[in-house]
N, C-alpha and C positions, 0 to 999 in steps of 0.2 A: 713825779708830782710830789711837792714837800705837805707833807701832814697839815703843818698850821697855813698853808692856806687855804681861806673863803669856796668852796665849790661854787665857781661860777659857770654857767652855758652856753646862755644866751638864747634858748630854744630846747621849749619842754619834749619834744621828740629825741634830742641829744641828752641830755637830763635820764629821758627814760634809759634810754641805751644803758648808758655808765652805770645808772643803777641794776640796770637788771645783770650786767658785766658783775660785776662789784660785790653782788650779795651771791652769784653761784660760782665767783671763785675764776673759772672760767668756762668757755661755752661757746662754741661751734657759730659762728658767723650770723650762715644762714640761717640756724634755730632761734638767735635774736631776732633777725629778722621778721621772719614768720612769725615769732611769737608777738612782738609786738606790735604786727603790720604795718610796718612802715612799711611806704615802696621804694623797689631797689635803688632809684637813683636816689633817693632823697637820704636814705640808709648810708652806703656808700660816701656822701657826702659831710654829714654827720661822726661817723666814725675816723674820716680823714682828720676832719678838726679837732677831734678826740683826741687824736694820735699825735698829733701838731702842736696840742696843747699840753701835752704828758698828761691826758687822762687813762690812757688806755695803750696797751700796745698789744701784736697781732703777731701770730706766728703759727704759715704753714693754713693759716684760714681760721685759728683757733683766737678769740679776743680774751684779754685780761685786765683788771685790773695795774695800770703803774706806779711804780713806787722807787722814788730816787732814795736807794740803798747801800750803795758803793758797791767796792769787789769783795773778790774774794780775797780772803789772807791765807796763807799758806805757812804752818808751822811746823816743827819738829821737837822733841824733849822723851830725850832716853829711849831714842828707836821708835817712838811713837810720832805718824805722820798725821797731821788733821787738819782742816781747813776750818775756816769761821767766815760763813756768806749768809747774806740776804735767802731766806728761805723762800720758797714756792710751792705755789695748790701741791704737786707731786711729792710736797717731803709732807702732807699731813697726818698721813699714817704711821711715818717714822717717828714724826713729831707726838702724836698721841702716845703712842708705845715708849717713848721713852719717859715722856714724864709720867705715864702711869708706872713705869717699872720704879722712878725713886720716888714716886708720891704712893707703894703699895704699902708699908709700913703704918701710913695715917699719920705721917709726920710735917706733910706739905700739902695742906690742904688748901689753898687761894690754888697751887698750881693743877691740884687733881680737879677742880671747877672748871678751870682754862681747858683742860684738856675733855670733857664733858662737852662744853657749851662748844667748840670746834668742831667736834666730832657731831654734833648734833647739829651745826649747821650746814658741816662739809663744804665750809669754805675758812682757810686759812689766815689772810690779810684781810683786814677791811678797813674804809675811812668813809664814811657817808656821815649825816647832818645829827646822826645820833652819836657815835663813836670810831675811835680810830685804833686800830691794832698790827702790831709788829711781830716778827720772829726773824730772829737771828739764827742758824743752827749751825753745830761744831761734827761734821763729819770723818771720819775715818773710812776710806772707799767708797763704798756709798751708804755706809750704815749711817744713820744720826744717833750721836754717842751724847748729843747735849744741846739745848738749847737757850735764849732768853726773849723772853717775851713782853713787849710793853704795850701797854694797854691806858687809855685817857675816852673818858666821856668828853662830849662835845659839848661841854658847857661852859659858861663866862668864868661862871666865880670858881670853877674848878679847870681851867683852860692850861695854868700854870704848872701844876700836877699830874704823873702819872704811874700808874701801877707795874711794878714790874717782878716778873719773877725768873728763876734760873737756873739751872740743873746738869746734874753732869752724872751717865751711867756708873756705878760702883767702879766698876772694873776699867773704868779709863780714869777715875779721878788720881791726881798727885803729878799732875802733866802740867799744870796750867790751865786747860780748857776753860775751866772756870771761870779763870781770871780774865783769860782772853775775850771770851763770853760775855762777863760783864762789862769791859770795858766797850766795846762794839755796842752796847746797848746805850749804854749811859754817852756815850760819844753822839749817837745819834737822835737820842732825846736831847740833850743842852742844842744839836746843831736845829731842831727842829721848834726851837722855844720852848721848850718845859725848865722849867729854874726847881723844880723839886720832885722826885723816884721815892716813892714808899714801897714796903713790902712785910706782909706779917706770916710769921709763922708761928708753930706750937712753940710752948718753951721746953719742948722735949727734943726740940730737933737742936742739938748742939751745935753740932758742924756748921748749918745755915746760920746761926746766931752768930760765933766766933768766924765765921768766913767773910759772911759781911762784914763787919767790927772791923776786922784785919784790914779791910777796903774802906772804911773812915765812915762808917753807916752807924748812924748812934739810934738807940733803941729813946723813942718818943713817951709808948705809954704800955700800959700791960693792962689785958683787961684779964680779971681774974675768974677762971674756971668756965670760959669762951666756949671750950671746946670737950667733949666727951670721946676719948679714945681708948677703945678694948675694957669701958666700962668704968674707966676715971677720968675726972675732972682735969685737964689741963688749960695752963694759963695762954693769953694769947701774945703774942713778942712782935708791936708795933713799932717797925724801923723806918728810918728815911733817909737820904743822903740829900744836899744841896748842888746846885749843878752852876 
């Protein structure tokens, strides 16, 4: 299913499905079922056209959420092996833990919200008639060493726009991940119609400021003393790139 299109159904019982799919991530066939009581054949029939339709796909009996994401990519640099794939419900916990290990400083604060409001909803991806959201993440084994995240309300006059952020564990950064990272984000925002990625952080976080810059992201506006960290005032560092 591509982001920027219309969710359409055709039938408030399939409608119901996808959403109840959609907002718990993923969830056990029959427990949709039951919970919505639909009857089994009409269920069944519903969820095929779901599936038909790339609203939804199944594995094993278990319904998700679909999301046309690409593969995976498969990299190497200085001994260091990592992949950069489409995330899923299963990497949310990695996902949380790692942005809160570079967001513990109080230097990346939009990303330490993302990883808050996910974790409070315990559900990973989402695209319903309010909002749409992404994760990309950059593995080593099975660890998640990095992610990027993009994030767009579902609105008209902000349809064009969307939020995105991006992180890489200490102890793996100087590999690329980063870069790799962000490029898989920004590749898949322009392919899904967004024409402009903003991203703000403190102006204490250096690295995130000159990182981006390095990747052609000009700083917009600075809003002065935004933000209160360890008890001073810091400014805020509103970036964007063009897509």
């Amino acid at each position: 299913m591509n982001f920027s299109e219309t969710l359409e159904f055709g039938h408030e019982d399939r409608k119901r499905i996808y959403e109840f799919v959609e907002s718990h991530g993923e969830v056990d066939a029959d427990d949709v079922r039951d919970r919505l009581r639909v009857d089994p054949g009409g269920f069944r029939h519903h969820v095929a056209i779901l599936k038909r339709d790339g609203y939804v796909e199944e594995d094993e009996g278990r319904l998700r959420a679909a999301f046309e994401a690409g593969a995976v990519e498969e990299y190497e640099d200085s001994g260091v092996e990592f992949s950069i794939r489409p995330a899923r419900q299963e990497d949310l916990s990695g996902i949380v833990g790692a942005i809160r290990r570079v967001a513990e400083q109080g230097r990346y604060i939009v990303a330490e919200s993302v990883a808050d409001e996910v974790d409070h909803q315990d559900t990973l991806l989402r695209h319903n008639e309010l909002e749409s959201r992404m994760f990309f993440v950059a593995t080593v084994g099975d660890e998640v060493v990095g992610w990027v995240h993009i994030h767009a309300p579902e609105l008209d006059k902000l349809a064009h726009t969307a939020e995105l952020t991006v992180g890489v564990l200490e102890e793996y950064r100087g590999h690329g991940i980063g870069s790799h990272l962000l490029e898989r984000g920004l590749n898949w925002a322009a392919s899904n119609g967004y024409e402009k990625v903003y991203n703000s952080v403190p102006s204490s976080n250096d690295d995130a400021i000159e990182f981006l810059s390095q990747h052609g992201w000009e700083t917009e506006a600075v809003r002065e003393d935004h933000y209160k960290i360890d008890g001073e005032y810091v400014d805020e560092v509103m970036m964007a790139v063009e897509l």
